[in-house]
N, C-alpha and C positions, 0 to 999 in steps of 0.2 A: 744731575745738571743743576747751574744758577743761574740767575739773574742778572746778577752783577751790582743786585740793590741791598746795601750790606743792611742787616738790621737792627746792627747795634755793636759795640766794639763790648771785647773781654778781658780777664785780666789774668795774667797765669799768675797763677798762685804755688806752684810745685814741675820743678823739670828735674826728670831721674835720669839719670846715664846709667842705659845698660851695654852688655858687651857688643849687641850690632841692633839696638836702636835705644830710642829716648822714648819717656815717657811721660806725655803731657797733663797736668791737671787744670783749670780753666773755668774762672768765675764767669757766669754768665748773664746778658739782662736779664731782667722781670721777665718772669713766663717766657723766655726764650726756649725752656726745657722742656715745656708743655706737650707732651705727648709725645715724647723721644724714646724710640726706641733702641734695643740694643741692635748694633749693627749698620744704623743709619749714618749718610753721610751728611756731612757737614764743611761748609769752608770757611777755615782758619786762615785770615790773610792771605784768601783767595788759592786755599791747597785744600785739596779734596780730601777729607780724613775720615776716617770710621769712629764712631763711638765705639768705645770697649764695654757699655754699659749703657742705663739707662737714662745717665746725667742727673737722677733724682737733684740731689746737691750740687754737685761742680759736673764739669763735660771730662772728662780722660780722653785719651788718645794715645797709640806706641806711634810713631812713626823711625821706618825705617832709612837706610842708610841713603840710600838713591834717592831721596824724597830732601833728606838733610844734604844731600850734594848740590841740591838742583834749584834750592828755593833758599831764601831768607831766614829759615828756621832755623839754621847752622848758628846763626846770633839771638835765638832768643830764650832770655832766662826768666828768672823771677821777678814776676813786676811788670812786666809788659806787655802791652795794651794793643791788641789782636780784636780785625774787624772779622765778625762773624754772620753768618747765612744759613737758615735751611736749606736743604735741598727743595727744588721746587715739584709741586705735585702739578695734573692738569688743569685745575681750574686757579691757579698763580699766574696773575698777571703779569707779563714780561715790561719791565717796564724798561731794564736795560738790554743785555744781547745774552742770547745762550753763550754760556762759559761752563767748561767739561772740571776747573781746578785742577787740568793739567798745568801744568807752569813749564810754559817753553826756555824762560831765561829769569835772570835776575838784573836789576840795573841798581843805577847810581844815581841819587838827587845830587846835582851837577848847582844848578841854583834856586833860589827861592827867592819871590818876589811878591811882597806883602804890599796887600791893598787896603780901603779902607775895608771892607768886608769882606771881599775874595782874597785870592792865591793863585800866582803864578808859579809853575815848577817847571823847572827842565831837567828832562830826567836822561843820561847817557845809555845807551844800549848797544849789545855786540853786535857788531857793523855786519855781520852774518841773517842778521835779519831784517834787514835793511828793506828789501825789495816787498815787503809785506805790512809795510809801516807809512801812513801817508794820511797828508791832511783831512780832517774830517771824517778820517775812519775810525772803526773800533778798537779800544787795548783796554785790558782788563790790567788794574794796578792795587795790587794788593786785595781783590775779591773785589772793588768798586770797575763798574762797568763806565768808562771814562770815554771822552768823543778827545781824538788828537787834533792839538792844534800845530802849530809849525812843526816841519820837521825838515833836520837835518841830516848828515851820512851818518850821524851815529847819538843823535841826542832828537828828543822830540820833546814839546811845550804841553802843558796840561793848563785848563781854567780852572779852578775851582770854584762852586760857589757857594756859596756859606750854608747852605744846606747839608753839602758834602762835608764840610768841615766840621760839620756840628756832628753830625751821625757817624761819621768814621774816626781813622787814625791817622787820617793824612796832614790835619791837623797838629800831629805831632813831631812831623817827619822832619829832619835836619840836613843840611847840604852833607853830603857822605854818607846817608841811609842808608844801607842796603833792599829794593824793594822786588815785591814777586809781578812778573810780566807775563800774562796768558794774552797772546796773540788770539785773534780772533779767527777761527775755523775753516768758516764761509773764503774769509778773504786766503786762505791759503792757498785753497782748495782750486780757487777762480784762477790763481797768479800760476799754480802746478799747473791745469788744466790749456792755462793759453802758452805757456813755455813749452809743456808736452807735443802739442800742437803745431805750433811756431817750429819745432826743434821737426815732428816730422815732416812738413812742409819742405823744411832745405834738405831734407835727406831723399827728396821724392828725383 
């Protein structure tokens, strides 16, 4: 499980193509590697990945085929600059929302709108998720744990504030991005539970 409070972006330095997955290499902050061990998870642009090692030097990763279907990794090569997260333990302050680094979908930076110190973004999303997507609620956008502002049948508004900007990669994002989207859990959970409901209700 994360946070959604990214702690510093990374920088891939090595992507191997193998016959049914890819294999990541990945410069990381200062002491971000510190006590990592093999096997632990990690999120890469808010995807949940295993170390293949201890990260002593850089982090590795394989990720497979369904992982590369599903999220923004399908476009990333050498050179590019990935927000990253431990895994959170018990005494990790939540400062954003529980995020699993499942990634439900992927969207599109639709437009960008530069302030004097913030960022406005509108990001497009599959109209399929629609009923789960709503003002002032949770979405996790590329591993940063984000509060929605406007939203439309298929595109929702983010704020940024320069804090976000500074710490992550959203800063670097361009209308046509491709970015990773973890819907928020709770609210899924709530909207299944009163449909379920609702739905036995008129069948009584």
């Amino acid at each position: 499980m994360f946070s959604g409070i990214v702690q510093g972006t990374g920088k891939v330095s090595k992507v191997i193509s193998n016959k049914d997955h890819i294999s990541l290499e990945i410069s990381a902050p200062k002491n971000f590697n510190k006590g990592l061990k093999k096997g632990a998870s990690i999120s890469v642009d808010g995807v949940c990945l295993t170390s293949v090692d201890k990260g002593i030097n850089k982090l590795r990763f394989d990720v497979i085929e369904e992982t590369i279907a599903r999220t923004n990794l399908k476009e990333i090569e050498k050179g590019s600059i990935v927000n990253l997260e431990r895994s959170i333990t018990a005494s990790t302050e939540i400062g954003g929302h529980l995020m699993s680094g499942h990634i439900h979908c992927t969207g599109k930076i639709k437009k960008i709108l530069n302030k004097k110190s913030t960022r406005d973004i509108i990001v497009d999303f599959p109209k399929k998720f629609k009923e789960y997507i709503f003002e002032k609620g949770y979405i996790g956008l590329n591993g940063c744990s984000l509060t929605l502002g406007k939203v439309n049948k298929s595109s929702f508004c983010l704020h940024l504030i320069p804090e976000t900007l500074m710490v992550t990669n959203l800063d670097k994002l361009n209308v046509g991005a491709l970015v990773n989207i973890e819907i928020d859990q709770n609210t899924i959970s709530v909207v299944e539970t009163v449909k379920n409901t609702l739905a036995a209700q008129k069948s009584r």
